[in-house]
C-alpha positions in Angstrom: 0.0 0.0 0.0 1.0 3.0 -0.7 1.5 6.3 1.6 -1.4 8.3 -0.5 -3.5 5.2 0.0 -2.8 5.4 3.3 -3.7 8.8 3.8 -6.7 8.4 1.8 -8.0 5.3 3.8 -7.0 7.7 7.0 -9.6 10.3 5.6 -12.1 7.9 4.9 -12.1 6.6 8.0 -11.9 10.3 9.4 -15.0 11.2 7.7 -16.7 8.4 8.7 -16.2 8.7 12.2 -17.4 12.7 11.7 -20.3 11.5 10.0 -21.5 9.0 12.5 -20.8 11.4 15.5 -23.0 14.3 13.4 -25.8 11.5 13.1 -25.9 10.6 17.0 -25.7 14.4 18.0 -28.9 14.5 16.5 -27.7 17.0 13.6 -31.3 17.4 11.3 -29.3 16.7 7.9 -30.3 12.6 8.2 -30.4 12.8 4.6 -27.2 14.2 3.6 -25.2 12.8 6.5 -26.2 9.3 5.4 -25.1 10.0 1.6 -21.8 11.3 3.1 -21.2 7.8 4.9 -22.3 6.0 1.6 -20.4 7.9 -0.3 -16.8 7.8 2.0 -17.6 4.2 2.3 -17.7 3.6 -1.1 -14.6 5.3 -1.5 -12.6 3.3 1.3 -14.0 0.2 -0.6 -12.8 1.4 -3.7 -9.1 2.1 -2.4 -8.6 -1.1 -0.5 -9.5 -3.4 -3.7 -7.3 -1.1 -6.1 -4.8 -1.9 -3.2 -5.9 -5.7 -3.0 -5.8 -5.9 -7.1 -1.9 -4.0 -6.8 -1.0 -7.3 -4.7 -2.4 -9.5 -7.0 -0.7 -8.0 -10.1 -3.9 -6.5 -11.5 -3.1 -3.1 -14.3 -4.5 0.0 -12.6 -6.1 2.9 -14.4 -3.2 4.9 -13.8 -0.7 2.1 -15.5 -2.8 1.9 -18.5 -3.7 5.8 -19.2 -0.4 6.9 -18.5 
C-alpha cells in the first residue's frame, strides 16, 4: 500500500467517524449525512480493492492511461 492510499484510507475513515458522530448528535441533515457515509464508504471500498488488485498483479487505471 502506498503512503497516498494510506492517507486516503485515513480520511475515509476520518469522515466516517465525523459523519456517524453528526448523526448521533442529532444534527437534522439525516439525509445528507447518510449520503456522506455512503459515499466515504464507497470510496474506502474502492481504495482497498485497487490496493488488493496491486498485490495481485492486477493493471491499474493509472498504468494503462499513463
Amino acid at each position: 500500500m502506498t503512503e497516498a492510499q494510506q492517507q486516503a484510507i485515513a480520511r475515509c475513515d476520518a469522515e466516517i467517524v465525523h459523519a456517524k458522530a453528526q448523526l448521533l448528535a442529532g444534527h437534522p441533515d439525516i439525509e445528507g449525512l447518510c449520503m456522506a457515509l455512503s459515499d466515504w464508504s464507497e470510496e474506502k471500498r474502492m481504495i482497498e480493492a485497487e490496493v488488493r488488485g496491486a498485490v495481485a498483479g492486477w493493471v491499474t487505471v493509472e498504468e494503462v492511461s499513463g
